[in-house]
C-alpha positions in Angstrom: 0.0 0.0 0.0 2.0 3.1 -0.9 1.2 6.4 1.1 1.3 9.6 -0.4 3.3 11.8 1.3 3.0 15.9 0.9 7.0 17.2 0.3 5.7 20.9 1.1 4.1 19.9 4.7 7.7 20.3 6.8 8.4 23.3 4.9 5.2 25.5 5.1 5.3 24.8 9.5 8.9 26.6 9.0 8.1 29.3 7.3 5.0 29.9 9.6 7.5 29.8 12.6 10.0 32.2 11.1 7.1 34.7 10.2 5.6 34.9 14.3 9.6 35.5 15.1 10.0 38.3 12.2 6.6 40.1 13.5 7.5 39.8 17.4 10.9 41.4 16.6 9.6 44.0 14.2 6.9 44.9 17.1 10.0 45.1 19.7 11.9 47.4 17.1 9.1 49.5 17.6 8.7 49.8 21.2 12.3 50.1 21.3 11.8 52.8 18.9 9.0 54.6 20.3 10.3 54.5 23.5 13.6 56.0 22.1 11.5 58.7 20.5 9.8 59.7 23.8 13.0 60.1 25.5 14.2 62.3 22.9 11.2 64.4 23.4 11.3 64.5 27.1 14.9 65.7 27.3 14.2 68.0 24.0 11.4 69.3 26.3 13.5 69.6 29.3 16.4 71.6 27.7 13.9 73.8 25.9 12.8 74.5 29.5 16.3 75.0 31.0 17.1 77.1 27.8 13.7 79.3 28.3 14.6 79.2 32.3 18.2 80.7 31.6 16.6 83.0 29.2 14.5 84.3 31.5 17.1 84.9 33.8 19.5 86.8 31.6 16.5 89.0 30.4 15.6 90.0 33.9 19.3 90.6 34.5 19.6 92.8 31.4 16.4 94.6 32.5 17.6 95.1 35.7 20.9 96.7 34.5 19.4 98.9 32.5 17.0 100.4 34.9 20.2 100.7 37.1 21.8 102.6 34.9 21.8 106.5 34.5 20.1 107.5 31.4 22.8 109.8 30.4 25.2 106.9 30.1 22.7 104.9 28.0 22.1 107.8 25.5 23.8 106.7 22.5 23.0 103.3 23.0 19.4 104.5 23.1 19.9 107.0 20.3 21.6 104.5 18.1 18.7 101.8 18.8 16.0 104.3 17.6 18.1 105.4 14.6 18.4 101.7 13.6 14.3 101.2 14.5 13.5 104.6 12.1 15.0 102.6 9.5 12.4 98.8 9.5 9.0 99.1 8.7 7.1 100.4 11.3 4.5 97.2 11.3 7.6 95.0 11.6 8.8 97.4 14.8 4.8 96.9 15.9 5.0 93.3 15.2 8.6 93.1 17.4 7.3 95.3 20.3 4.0 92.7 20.5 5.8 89.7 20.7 8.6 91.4 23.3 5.7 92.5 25.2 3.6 88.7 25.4 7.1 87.0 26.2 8.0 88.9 28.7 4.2 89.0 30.2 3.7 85.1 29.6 7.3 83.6 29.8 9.0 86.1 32.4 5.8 87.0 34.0 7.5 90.7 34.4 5.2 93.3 36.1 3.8 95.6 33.9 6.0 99.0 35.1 9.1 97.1 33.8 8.1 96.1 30.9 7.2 99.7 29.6 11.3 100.5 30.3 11.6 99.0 26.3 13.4 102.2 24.9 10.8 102.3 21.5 7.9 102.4 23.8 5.4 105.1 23.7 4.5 106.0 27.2 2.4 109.2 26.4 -0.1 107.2 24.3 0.1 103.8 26.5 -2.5 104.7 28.9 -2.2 101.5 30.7 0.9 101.9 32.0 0.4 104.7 33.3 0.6 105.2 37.1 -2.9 106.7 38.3 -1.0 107.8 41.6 0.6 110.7 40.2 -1.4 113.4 39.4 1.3 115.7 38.6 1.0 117.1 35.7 2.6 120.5 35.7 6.1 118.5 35.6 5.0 116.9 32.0 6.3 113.7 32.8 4.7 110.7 34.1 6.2 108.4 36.6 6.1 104.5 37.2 6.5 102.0 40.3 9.3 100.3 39.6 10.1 97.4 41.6 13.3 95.8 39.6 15.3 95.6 42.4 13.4 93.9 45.9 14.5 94.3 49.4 17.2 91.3 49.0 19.0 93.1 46.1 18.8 96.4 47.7 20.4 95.2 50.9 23.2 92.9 48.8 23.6 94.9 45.5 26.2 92.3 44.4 24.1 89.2 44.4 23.7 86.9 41.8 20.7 85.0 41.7 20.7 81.6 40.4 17.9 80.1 38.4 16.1 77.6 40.3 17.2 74.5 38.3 20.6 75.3 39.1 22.2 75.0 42.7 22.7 77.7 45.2 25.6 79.8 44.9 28.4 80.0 47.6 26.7 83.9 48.4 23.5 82.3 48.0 24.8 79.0 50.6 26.0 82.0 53.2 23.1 84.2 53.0 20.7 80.9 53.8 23.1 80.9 56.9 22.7 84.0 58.4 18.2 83.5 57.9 18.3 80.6 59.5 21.0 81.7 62.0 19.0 84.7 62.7 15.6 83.0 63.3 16.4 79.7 64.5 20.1 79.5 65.2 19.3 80.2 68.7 16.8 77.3 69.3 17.7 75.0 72.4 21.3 76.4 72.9 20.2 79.4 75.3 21.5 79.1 79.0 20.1 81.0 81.8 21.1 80.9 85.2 24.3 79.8 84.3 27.0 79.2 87.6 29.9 81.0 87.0 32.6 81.3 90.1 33.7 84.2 89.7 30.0 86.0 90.2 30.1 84.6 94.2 33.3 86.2 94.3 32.9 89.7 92.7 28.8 90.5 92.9 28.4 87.9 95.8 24.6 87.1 96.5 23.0 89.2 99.2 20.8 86.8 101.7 17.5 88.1 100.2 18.7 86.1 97.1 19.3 83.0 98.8 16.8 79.9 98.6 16.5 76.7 99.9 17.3 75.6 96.1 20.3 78.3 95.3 22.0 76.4 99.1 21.1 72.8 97.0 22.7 73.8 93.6 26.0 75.3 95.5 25.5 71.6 97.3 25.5 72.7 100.8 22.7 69.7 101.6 26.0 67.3 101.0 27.1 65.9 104.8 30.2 63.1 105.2 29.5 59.9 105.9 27.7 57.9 108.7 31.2 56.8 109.9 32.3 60.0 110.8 29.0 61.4 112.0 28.6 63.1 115.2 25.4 62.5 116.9 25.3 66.5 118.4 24.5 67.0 114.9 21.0 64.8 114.6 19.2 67.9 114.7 20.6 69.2 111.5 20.3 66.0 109.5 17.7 65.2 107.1 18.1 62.1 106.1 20.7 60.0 104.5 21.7 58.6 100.6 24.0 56.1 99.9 26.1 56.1 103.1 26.0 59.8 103.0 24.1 61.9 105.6 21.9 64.9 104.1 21.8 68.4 105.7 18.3 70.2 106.3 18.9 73.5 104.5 15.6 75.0 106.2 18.0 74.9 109.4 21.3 76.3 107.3 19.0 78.8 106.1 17.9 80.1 109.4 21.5 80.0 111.0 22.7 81.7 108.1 20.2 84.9 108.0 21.1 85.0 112.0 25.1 85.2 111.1 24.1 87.6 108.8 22.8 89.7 111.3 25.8 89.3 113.7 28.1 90.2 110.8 26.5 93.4 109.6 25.9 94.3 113.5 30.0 93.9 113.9 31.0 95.8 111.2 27.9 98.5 111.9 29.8 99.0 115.8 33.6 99.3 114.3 34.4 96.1 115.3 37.1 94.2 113.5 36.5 90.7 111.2 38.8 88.5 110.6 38.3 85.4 107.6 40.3 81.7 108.6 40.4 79.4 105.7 43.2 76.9 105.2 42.9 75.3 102.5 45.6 75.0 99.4 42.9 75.3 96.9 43.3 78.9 95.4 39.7 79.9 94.7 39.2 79.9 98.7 42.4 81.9 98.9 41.0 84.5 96.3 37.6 84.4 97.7 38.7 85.3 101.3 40.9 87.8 100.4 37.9 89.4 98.2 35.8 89.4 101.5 38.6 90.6 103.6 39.2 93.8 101.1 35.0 94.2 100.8 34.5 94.6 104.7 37.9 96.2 105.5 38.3 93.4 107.6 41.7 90.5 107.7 42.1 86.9 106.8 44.1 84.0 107.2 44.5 81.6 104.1 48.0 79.5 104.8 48.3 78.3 108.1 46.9 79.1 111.6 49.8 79.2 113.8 48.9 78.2 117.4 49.3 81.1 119.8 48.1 84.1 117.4 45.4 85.4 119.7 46.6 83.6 123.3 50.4 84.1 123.0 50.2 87.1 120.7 53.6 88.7 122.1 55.3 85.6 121.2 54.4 85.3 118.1 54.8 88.1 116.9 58.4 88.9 118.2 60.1 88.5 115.0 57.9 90.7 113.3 57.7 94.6 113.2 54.5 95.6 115.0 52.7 98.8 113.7 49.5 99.7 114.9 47.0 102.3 113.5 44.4 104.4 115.0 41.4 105.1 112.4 38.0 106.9 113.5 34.5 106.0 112.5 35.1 106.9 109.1 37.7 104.1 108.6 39.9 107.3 108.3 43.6 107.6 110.2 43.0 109.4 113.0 45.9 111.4 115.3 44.1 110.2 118.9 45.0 107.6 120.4 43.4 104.6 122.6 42.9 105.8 125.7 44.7 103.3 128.0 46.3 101.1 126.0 50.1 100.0 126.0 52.1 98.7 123.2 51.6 95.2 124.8 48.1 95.2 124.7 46.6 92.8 122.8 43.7 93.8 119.8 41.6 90.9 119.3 38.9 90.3 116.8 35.7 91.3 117.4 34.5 88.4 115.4 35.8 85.0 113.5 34.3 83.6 110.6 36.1 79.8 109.6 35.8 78.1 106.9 37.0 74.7 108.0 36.8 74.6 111.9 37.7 70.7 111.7 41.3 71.7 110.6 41.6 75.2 112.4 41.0 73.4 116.2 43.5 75.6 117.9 42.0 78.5 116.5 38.2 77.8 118.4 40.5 76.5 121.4 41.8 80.1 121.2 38.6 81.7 120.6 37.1 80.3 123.6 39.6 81.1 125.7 39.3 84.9 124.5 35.6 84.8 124.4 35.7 85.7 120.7 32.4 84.6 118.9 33.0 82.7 116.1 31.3 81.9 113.1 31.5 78.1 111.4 30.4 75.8 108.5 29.2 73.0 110.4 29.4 69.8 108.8 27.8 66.5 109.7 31.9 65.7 111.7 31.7 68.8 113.3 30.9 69.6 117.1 28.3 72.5 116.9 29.0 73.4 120.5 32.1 74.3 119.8 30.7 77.3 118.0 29.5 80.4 118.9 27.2 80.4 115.2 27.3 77.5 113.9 25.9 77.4 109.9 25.0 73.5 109.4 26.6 72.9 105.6 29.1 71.3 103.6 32.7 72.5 104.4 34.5 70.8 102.0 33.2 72.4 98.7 34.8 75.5 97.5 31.7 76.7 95.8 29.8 76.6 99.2 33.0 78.8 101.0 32.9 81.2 98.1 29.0 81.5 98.5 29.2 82.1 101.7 32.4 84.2 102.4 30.5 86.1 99.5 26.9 86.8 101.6 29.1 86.8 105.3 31.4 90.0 103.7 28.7 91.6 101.1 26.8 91.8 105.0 29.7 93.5 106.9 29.8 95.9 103.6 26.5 96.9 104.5 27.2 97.5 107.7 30.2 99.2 107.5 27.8 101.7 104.4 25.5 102.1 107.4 27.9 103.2 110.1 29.7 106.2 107.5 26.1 107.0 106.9 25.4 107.7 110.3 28.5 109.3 111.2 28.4 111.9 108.3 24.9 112.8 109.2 26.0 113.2 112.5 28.8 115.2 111.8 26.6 116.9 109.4 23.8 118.0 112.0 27.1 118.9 114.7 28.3 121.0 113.0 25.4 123.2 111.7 24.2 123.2 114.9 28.2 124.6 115.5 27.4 127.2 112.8 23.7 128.5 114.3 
């Protein structure tokens, strides 16, 4: 049985096959080509926008310098620009001045008081550009608002804008500095109330200005440990933290308004003050010699050498004595004491420590004098041993300088008092003298 077999069949399935591949890559060509073509566009689009930005810019540049520029510099330029407009067509000049005008309205979006600066235009027949705010017309000119250069450009004539596709400029960078400097530069790095040491040194506090919270931040609330504590001193003690005992500062508060009042009563009577710190650290040295030199009073910042009130002869062998007599007015006076020897001793009226732990032979000395004294009295401390004892930390040299500062800023008070009193005294003496 012979079977007929078709010779075309094998060949008509290839060329079938080989037609779908020729129209699938004939339809990607075309994507591939339309796609091409639309990215042409877009960046023909975008660098006709760049071009029309830039253009924009250099024409309000070139506006702006001319309005800038005095008109009799500009004459023959303006001169040669009409001669050379006399000699087109005047619908062609018509035709230009239209097209300037709607490019510079659309594109530029230029107010219409600069537009009308165009040297060929006609501002006696264009009406619209005329400003109805001047009514002047005995001058027979007409002026126009002119706002081609703002606030910016009047305060930084040398500015160079940049168009807005471009990026800022390094005067541009620095002026965007100083805006937000100037508004918001300050945001969350303001201090107040800032410590500073030298301020309870030079303008120490007076005790008006002290709080329970100013005695806290200076860190007078800050006792020793309870190894070292003294049980005369459980009525000062608020508590403890940590090992540590805590001072009450309602109670160094109170003792400290009362040795205020002690001081300034002192140095309102004459009597003489004399400052006893011992420590190495220099602040407490500078700070006691400030309140010595503010209530013209003495101080001890090295060493107390035992015997300097009780065996003052002694001590004071090897050096030269010189005594002065002053008079109400802390002023040298010629009198003299009445009753007094070379070998008498002048004591203190009053003692102000800053340590009284380390400076034990100076309250032994006090005692024996009957000098009052006045202390820091920390949570070691026998309070007995004082005549005003001030419950606070006596091992911080911001809590001596505070209150060397208040003690001597009291006595200076005092001491303004007592010349007060004195001159008015004199005062009244003397014209009662005179009547």
């Amino acid at each position: 049985m012979a079977i007929a077999v078709r010779p075309y069949s094998a060949s008509t399935g290839t060329s079938s096959e080989s037609g779908a591949e020729t129209t699938e890559l004939s339809q990607r060509q075309l994507r591939e080509r339309a796609l091409a073509e639309a990215l042409a566009r877009d960046e023909e689009a975008q660098a006709k926008a760049k071009l029309l930005v830039d253009m924009k810019y250099q024409s309000k540049d070139l506006i702006a310098r001319l309005n800038k520029t005095p008109a009799h510099l500009i004459k023959d330029r303006v001169s040669k620009l009409q001669s050379d407009l006399t000699s087109i067509d005047a619908e062609k000049v018509e035709m230009l001045d239209k097209q300037l005008e709607e490019f510079m309205l659309e594109n530029l979006k230029l107010p219409a008081e600069e537009i009308t600066n165009r040297p060929w235009a006609d501002l006696s027949t264009d009406r619209k550009f005329i400003d109805p705010s001047n009514n002047k017309s005995d001058s027979g000119t007409n002026t126009f608002k002119s706002t081609a250069s703002n606030s910016i450009l009047n305060q930084y004539p040398y500015l160079k804008p940049t168009p807005d596709h471009h990026e800022y400029s390094t005067q541009e960078l620095y002026l965007r500095y100083l805006n937000h400097s100037r508004h918001s530069g300050n945001l969350g790095s303001k201090l107040t109330d800032v410590y500073q040491p030298k301020n309870e040194v030079n303008r120490p506090k007076s005790i008006s200005d002290m709080t329970i919270s100013t005695l806290m931040a200076a860190g007078c609330h800050l006792g020793h440990s309870k190894a070292m504590w003294r049980p005369s001193t459980q009525p000062f003690i608020y508590g403890e933290y940590d090992g540590i005992h805590l001072i009450d500062l309602n109670h160094t508060l109170v003792a400290l308004k009362r040795a205020v009042k002690v001081v300034k009563g002192v140095a309102n009577k004459g009597g003489m003050i004399l400052y006893v710190g011992t420590t190495k650290n220099w602040e407490q040295q500078r700070a006691l010699e400030a309140a010595a030199t503010r209530s013209n009073g003495y101080y001890i910042s090295r060493k107390w050498i035992p015997g300097t009130i009780t065996n003052f002869t002694q001590v004071t062998k090897h050096q030269g004595e010189s005594r002065l007599v002053i008079d109400m007015m802390d002023q040298p006076s010629t009198g003299s004491l009445d009753g007094s020897s070379p070998d008498d001793l002048i004591k203190p009226d009053l003692i102000v420590i800053m340590n009284p732990v380390e400076n034990r032979n100076c309250i032994n000395e006090c005692i024996k004098s009957r000098i009052p004294t006045i202390g820091l009295c920390d949570t070691n401390m026998e309070p007995s041993l004082l005549t005003y004892p001030i419950p606070s930390n006596d091992d911080s040299m911001r809590v001596s300088s505070m209150m060397l500062g208040v003690l001597s800023r009291a006595a200076q008070e005092g001491i303004q008092e007592r010349r007060e009193s004195v001159h008015q005294y004199r005062s009244q003496k003397n014209s009662a003298q005179s009547t």
